[in-house]
C-alpha positions as CSV (number, residue, x, y, z in Angstrom):
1,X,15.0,13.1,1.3
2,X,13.8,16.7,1.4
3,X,9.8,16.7,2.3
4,X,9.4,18.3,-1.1
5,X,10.7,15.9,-2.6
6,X,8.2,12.7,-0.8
7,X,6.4,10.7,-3.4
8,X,2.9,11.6,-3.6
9,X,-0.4,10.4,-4.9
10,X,-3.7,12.4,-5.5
11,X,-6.7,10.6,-4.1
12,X,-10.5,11.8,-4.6
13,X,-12.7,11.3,-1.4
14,X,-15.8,13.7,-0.8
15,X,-15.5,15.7,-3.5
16,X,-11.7,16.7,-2.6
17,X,-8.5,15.7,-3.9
18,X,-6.3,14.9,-0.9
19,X,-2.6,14.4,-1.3
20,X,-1.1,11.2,0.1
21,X,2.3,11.0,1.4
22,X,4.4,7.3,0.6
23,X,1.7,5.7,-0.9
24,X,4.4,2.3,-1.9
25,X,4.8,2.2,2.6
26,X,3.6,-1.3,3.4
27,X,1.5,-1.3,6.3
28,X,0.6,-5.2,6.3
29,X,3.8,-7.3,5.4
30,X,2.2,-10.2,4.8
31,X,-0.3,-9.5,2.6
32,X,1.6,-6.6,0.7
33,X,-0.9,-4.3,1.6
34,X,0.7,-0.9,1.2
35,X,-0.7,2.6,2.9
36,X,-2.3,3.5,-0.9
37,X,-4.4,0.5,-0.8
38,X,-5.7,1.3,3.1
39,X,-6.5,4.6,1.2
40,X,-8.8,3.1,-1.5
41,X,-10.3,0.4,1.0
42,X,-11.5,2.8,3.3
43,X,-14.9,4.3,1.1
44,X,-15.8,0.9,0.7
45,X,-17.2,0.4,4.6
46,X,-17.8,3.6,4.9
47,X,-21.7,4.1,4.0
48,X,-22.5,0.8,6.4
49,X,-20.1,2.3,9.2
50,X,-21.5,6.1,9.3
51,X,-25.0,4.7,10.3
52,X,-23.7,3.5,13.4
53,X,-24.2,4.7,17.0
54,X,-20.5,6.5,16.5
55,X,-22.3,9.4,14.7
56,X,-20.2,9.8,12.0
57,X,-16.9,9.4,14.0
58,X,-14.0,7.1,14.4
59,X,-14.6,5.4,17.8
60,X,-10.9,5.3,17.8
61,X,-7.8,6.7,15.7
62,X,-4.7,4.4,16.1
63,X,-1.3,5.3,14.2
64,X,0.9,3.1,13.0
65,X,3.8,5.2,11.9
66,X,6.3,2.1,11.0
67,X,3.5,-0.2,9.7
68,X,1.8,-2.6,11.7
69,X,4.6,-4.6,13.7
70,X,5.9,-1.1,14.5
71,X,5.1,1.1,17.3
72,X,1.7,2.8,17.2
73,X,0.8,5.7,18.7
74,X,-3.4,7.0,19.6
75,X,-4.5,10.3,17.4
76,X,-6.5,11.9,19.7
77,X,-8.2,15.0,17.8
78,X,-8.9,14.8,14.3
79,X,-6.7,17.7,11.8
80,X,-8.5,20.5,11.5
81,X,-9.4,19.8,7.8
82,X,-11.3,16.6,8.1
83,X,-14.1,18.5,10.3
84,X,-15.1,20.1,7.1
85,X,-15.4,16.8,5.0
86,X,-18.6,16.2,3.8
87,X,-19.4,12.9,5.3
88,X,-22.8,12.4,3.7
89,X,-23.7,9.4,1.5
């Protein structure tokens, strides 16, 4: 399948619409948690974790490319859009 042609959902976080590439990919298998649903968990933490001694930052970014059970991979530098998100309550 052609990359244009990669199902796609439209997710509002800060104030921005970001696109998100094979939302139906299960990352947990046994609890049928699929990459979408990491997506929409993630602004639920996120007021309690910001306030931490991390500064606003992930401590660590770890990929998992094939889902959990698969190979993983570290993300050392953040993309280039994300250091203009607005990361405020």
């Amino acid at each position: 399948m052609s990359p244009s042609k990669v199902e796609r959902v439209l997710v509002e976080a800060a104030g921005r619409e970001i696109a998100i590439s094979n939302p139906a990919k299960v990352y947990f298998p046994e609890a049928g948690i699929t990459k979408l649903d990491v997506v929409r968990y993630y602004p639920q933490p996120w007021p309690r974790a910001r306030c931490g001694a991390a500064g606003g930052r992930p401590n660590v970014l770890v990929r998992y490319a094939d889902g959990i059970h698969g190979e993983f991979f570290y993300q050392k530098r953040a993309p280039a859009a994300a250091a203009g998100m607005d990361r405020g309550s």
